[in-house]
C-alpha positions in Angstrom: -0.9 8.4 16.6 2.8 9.9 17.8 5.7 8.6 15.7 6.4 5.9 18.9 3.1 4.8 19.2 3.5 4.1 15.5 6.5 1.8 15.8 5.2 0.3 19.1 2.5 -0.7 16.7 4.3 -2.4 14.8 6.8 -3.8 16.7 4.3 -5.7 18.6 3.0 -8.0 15.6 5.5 -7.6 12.7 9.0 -7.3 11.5 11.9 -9.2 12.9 15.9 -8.8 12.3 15.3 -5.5 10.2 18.1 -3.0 9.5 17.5 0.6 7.9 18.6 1.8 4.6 18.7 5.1 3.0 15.9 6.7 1.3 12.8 6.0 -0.6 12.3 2.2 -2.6 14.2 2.4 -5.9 11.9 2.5 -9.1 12.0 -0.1 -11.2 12.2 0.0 -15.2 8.4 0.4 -16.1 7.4 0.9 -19.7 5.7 4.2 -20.2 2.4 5.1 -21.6 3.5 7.2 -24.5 0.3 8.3 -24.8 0.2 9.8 -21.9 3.3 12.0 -21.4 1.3 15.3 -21.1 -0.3 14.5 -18.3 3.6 14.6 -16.2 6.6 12.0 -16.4 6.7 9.1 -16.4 9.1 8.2 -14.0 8.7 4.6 -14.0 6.9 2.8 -11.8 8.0 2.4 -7.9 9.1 -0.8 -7.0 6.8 -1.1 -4.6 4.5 -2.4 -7.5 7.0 -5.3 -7.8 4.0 -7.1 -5.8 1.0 -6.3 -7.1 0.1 -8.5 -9.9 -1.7 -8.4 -12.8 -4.1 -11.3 -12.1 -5.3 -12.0 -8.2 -7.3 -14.4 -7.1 -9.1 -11.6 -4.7 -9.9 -9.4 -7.8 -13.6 -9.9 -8.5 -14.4 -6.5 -7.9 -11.2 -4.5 -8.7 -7.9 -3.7 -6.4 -7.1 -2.2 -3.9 -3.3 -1.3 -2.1 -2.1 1.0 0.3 1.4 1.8 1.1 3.8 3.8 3.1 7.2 4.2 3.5 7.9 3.9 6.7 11.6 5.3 7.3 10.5 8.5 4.9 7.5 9.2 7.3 9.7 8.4 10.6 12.5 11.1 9.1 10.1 13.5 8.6 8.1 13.3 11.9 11.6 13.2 14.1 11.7 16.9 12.8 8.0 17.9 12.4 6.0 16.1 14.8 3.2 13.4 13.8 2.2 13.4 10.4 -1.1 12.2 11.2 -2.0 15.3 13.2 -0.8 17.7 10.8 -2.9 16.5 8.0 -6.1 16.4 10.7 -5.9 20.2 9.9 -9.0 21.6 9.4 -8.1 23.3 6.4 -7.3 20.2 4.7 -9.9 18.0 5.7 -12.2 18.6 2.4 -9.5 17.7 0.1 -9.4 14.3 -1.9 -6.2 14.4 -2.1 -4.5 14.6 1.6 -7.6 12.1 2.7 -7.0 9.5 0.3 -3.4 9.7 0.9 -4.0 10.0 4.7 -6.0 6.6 4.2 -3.3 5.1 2.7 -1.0 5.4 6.3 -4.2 3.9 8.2 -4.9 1.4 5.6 -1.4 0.0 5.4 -0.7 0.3 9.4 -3.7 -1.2 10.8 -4.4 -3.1 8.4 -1.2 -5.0 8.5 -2.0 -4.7 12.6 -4.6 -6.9 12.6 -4.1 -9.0 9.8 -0.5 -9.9 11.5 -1.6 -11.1 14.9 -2.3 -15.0 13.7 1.3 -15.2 12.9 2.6 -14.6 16.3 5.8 -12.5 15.8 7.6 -12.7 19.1 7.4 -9.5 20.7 10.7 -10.1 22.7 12.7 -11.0 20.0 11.3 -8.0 17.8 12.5 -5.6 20.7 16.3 -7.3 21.1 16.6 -6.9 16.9 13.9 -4.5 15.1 15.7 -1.3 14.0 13.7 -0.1 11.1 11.5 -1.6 8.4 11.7 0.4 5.0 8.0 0.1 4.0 4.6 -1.6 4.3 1.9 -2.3 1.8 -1.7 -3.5 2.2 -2.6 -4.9 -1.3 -5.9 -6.8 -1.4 -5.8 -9.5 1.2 -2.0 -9.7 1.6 0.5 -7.5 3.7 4.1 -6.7 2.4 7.1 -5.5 4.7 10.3 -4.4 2.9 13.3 -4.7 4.6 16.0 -6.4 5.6 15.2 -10.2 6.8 16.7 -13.0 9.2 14.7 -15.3 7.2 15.4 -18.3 9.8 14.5 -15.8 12.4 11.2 -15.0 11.0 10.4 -18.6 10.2 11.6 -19.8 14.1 9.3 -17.3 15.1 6.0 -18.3 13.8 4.0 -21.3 15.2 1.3 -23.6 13.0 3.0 -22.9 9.8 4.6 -26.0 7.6 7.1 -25.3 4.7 5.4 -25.8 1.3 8.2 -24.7 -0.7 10.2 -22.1 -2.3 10.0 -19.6 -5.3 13.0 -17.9 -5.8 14.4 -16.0 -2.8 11.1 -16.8 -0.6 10.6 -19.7 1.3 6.7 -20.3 1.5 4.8 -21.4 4.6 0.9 -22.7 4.9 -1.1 -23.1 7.8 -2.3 -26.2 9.3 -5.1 -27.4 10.7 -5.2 -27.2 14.0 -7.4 -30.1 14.5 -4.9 -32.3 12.7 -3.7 -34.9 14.7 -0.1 -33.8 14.9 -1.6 -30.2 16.0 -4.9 -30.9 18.0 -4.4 -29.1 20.8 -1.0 -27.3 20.4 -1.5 -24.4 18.9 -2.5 -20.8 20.7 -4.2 -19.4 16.8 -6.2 -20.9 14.0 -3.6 -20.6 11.0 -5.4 -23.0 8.6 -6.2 -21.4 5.0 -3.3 -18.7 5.5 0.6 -18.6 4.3 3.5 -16.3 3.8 6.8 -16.1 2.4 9.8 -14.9 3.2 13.1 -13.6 1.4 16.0 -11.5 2.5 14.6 -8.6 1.5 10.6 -9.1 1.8 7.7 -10.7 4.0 4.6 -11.7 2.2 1.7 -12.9 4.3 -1.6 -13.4 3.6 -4.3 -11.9 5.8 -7.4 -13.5 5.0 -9.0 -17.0 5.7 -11.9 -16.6 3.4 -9.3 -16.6 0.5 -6.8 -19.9 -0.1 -3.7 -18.1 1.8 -1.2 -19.8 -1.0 -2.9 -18.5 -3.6 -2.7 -14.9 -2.8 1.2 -15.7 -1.7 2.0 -17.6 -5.1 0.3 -14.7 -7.2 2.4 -12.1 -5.1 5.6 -13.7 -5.3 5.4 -14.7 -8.4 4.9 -11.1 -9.9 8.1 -9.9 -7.5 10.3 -12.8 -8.9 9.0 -11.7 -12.6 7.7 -14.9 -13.6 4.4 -12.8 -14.1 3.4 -9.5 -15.0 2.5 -7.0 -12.4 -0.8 -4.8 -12.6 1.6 -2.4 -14.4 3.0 -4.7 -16.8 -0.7 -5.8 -18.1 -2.2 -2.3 -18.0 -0.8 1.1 -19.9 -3.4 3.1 -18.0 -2.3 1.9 -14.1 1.3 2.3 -15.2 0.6 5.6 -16.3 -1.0 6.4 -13.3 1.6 5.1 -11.2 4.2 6.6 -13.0 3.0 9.9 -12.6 1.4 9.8 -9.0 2.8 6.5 -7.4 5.9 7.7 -6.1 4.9 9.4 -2.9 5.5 8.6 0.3 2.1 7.5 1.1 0.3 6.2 -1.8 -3.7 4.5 -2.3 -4.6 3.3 -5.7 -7.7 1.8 -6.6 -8.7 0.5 -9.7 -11.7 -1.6 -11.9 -13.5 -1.6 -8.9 -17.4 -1.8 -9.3 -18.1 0.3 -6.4 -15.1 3.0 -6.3 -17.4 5.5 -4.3 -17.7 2.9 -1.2 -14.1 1.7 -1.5 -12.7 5.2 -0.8 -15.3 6.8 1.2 -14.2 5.5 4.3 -11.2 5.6 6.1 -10.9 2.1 8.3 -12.0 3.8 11.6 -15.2 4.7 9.7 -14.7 8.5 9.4 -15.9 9.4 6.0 -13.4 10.8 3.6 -16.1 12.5 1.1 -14.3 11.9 -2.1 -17.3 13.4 -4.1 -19.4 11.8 -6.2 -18.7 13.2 -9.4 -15.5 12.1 -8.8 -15.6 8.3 -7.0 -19.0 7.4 -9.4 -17.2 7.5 -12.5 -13.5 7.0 -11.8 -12.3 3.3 -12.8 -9.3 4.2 -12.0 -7.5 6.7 -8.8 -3.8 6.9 -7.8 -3.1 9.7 -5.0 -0.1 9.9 -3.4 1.8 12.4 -1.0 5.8 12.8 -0.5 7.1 14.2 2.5 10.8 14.4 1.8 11.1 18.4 2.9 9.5 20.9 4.9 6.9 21.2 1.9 4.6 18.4 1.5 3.7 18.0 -2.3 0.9 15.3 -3.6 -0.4 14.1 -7.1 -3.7 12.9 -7.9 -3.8 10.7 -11.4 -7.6 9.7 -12.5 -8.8 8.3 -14.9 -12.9 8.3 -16.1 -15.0 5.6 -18.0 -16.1 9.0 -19.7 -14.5 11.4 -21.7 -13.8 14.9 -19.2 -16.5 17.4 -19.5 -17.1 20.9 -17.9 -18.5 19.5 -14.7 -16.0 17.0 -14.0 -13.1 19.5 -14.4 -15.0 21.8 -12.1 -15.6 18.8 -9.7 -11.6 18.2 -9.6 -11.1 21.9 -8.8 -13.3 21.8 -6.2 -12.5 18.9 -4.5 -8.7 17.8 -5.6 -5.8 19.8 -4.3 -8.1 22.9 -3.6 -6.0 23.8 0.1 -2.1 23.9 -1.3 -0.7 26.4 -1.6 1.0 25.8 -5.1 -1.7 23.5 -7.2 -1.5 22.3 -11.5 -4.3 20.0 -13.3 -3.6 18.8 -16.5 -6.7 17.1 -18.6 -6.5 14.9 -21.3 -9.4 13.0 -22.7 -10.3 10.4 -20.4 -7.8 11.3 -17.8 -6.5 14.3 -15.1 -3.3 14.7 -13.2 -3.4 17.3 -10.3 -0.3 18.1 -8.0 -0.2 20.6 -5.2 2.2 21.7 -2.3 1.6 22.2 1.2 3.6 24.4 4.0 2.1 22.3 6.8 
């Protein structure tokens, strides 16, 4: 998918009144692990994490997100050509690393895609007034778009929605039923059982019917007002984890989950990503990110096992985790590695 294709995408279901701003999202002041400062610095974690909180109402079997920054990935491809393409090179296609990272894009992008089209973003007004969004983030059964808003805009926009309330900066929207009798027969799409919210500076829309929508919104905004923790807040290991390896440019972290294996071994077209088994098996816990600021591409990988690291499993990471860059470090300390590498793509 060309670097056009990719914003017609998205143009056509999400993302109204946006303008661009400069550079990656700020980091936000996370509390490091101080146990785990050998293993790289802790920089904090991104603020992306703002909205992923500790305690979701989709979180029987683990998380899940997936996020990229859009206007870092739309710099770099105006002066290299599609990032997709160039990490569909052959060389690369057996390492963890660049696949889980590459799943992060498709995750985030398609996933938003489709879990966008009930909410009926006008596609005429999103051609008069998108610019530039500054990121996107699939995390569990919700989508994220960070930006700049026209929050009337967004809200004029949407049909089968009635305001529920506000928390904060967002206003919060649910969806009726259509069979109501103020709405039997008047709407185009079946928004009962989802919601969103909007801010200035933030959409947050749920993207699942099987799940109360304002449940997943309340949790998410909520964590990004600070009224409750985040996943990093309530847990030293994901904050060391995404303070080490969450600041890429395309970032998957999945963690607590009872199958990691299946969550990861698929990208969302169905091609299989082969993380290894003695890696996905007994991992509670992956963050793998890639940053594609220059000409060189550089990733981190941050794991960590239910089992203390052996022989095997160190051999396993060698084998399978930054194993194509050209410039590659693992660090191992009990239950936990950090690998980073750099490409010349």
């Amino acid at each position: 998918m060309t670097r056009l294709e990719r914003r017609e995408l998205l143009t056509s279901v999400c993302a109204a009144g946006v303008v661009a701003t400069a550079g990656c999202l700020e980091t936000s002041n996370g509390d490091a692990d101080s146990g785990s400062n050998s293993l790289g610095d802790h920089r904090g974690v991104p603020e992306y994490v703002d909205y992923i909180p500790a305690n979701s109402v989709n979180r029987d079997n683990g998380g899940q997100f997936a996020y990229t920054d859009l206007e870092q990935v739309d710099r770099y491809e105006q002066e290299h050509g599609p990032l997709d393409e160039q990490l569909a090179n052959e060389r690369l296609e057996d390492d963890t690393l660049i696949g889980l990272s590459e799943m992060a894009m498709e995750l985030s992008l398609v996933g938003s895609f489709f879990g966008l089209l009930p909410y009926t973003f006008d596609d005429e007004f999103l051609d008069e007034n998108f610019r530039e969004m500054d990121g996107v983030m699939l995390v569990d059964a919700t989508v994220v778009l960070f930006g700049e808003f026209d929050t009337d805009d967004v809200v004029e926009m949407t049909t089968g929605f009635e305001r529920y309330g506000d928390h904060g900066d967002f206003e919060m929207y649910e969806g009726v039923d259509p069979n109501s009798h103020e709405q039997e027969g008047t709407l185009t799409t079946d928004t009962d059982g989802l919601a969103y919210a909007v801010s200035e500076d933030a959409i947050v829309a749920s993207i699942s019917d099987d799940i109360d929508g304002l449940d997943l919104i309340e949790e998410v905004t909520a964590a990004a007002t600070g009224d409750r923790d985040t996943i990093a807040d309530s847990h030293d290991s994901v904050d060391w984890a995404l303070g080490a390896a969450g600041h890429g440019h395309l970032v998957l972290g999945v963690w607590d989950a009872e199958d990691t294996e299946r969550s990861v071994e698929h990208s969302d077209d169905g091609e299989e990503i082969d993380p290894q088994d003695e890696l996905s098996e007994d991992a509670g816990l992956m963050v793998s990110s890639l940053d594609v600021d220059t000409e060189t591409v550089t990733g981190q990988f941050a794991v960590q096992f239910d089992e203390a690291i052996d022989d095997e499993l160190e051999a396993s990471l060698d084998e399978h985790v930054g194993q194509t860059a050209d410039d590659r470090d693992r660090r191992t300390d009990d239950h936990r590695a950090l690998v980073s590498g750099s490409w010349e793509l």
